[in-house]
C-alpha positions in Angstrom: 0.0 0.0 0.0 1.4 3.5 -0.8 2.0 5.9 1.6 2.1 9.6 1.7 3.9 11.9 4.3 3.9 8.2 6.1 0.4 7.8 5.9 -1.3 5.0 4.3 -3.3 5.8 1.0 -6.1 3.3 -0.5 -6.2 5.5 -3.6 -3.8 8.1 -5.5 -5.9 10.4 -8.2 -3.8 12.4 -10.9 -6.8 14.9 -11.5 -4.7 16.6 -14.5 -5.8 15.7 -18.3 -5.3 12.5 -20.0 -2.6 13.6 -21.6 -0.7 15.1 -18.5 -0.8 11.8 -17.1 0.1 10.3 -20.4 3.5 11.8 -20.1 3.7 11.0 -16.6 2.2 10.2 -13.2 3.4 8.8 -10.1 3.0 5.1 -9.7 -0.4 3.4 -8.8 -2.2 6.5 -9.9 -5.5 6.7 -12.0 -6.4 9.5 -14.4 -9.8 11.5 -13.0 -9.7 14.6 -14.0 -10.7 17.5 -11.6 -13.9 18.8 -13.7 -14.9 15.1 -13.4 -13.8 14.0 -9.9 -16.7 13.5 -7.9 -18.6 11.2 -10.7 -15.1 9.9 -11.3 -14.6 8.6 -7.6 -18.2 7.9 -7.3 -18.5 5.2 -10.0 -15.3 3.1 -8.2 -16.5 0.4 -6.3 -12.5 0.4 -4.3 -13.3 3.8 -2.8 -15.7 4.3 0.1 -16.4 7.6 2.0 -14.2 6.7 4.3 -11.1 6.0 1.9 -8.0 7.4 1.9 -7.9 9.6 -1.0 -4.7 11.6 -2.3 -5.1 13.4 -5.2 -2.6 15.8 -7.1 -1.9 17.8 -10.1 0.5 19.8 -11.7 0.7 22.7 -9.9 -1.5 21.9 -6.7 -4.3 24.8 -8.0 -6.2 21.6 -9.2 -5.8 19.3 -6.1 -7.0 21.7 -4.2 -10.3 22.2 -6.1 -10.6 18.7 -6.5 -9.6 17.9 -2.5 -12.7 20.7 -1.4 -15.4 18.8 -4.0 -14.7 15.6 -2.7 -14.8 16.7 0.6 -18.3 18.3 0.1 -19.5 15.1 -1.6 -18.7 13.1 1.9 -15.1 11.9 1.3 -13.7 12.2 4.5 -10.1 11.3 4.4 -8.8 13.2 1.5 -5.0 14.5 0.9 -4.4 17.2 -1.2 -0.8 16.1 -2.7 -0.4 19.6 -4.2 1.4 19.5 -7.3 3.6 16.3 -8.9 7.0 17.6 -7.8 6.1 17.9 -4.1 4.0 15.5 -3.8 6.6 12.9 -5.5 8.7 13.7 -2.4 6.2 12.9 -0.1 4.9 9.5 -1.9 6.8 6.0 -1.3 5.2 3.0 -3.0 4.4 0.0 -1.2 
């Protein structure tokens, strides 16, 4: 299980384009992005409100956005990674 800032994480979400995460993305990491992240998260049967959710971007501008919507949808244990360069310092894979 990955872990970020040494906490475990059930889930990382890239919430930049398709091709963003094309040309990169940390490992483990899906592709929902942040004007689709609620519906996104919603139709995965491996996240529950309770999940640990990271998500990140480029420049953390996204993650943040995307952190607050899942939060008002009723996520309750969601990381905003900020963008791909700090949050690759912070992330260790399992």
């Amino acid at each position: 299980m990955p872990t970020f800032r040494g906490k475990q994480i059930d889930i990382v979400v890239d919430v930049r384009s398709r091709l963003e995460f094309f040309l990169g993305h940390l490992p483990g990491a899906v592709c929902i992005p942040v004007d689709s992240v609620v519906p996104g998260i919603t139709k995965r049967a491996d996240v529950a409100n309770d999940s640990r959710i990271l998500v990140y971007c480029a420049s953390g501008a996204r993650s943040a956005a995307a952190a607050a919507e899942l939060k008002r949808a009723g996520y309750r244990n969601v990381v905003d990674g900020g963008g791909m360069g700090a949050a690759k310092q912070d992330f260790r894979e399992s």
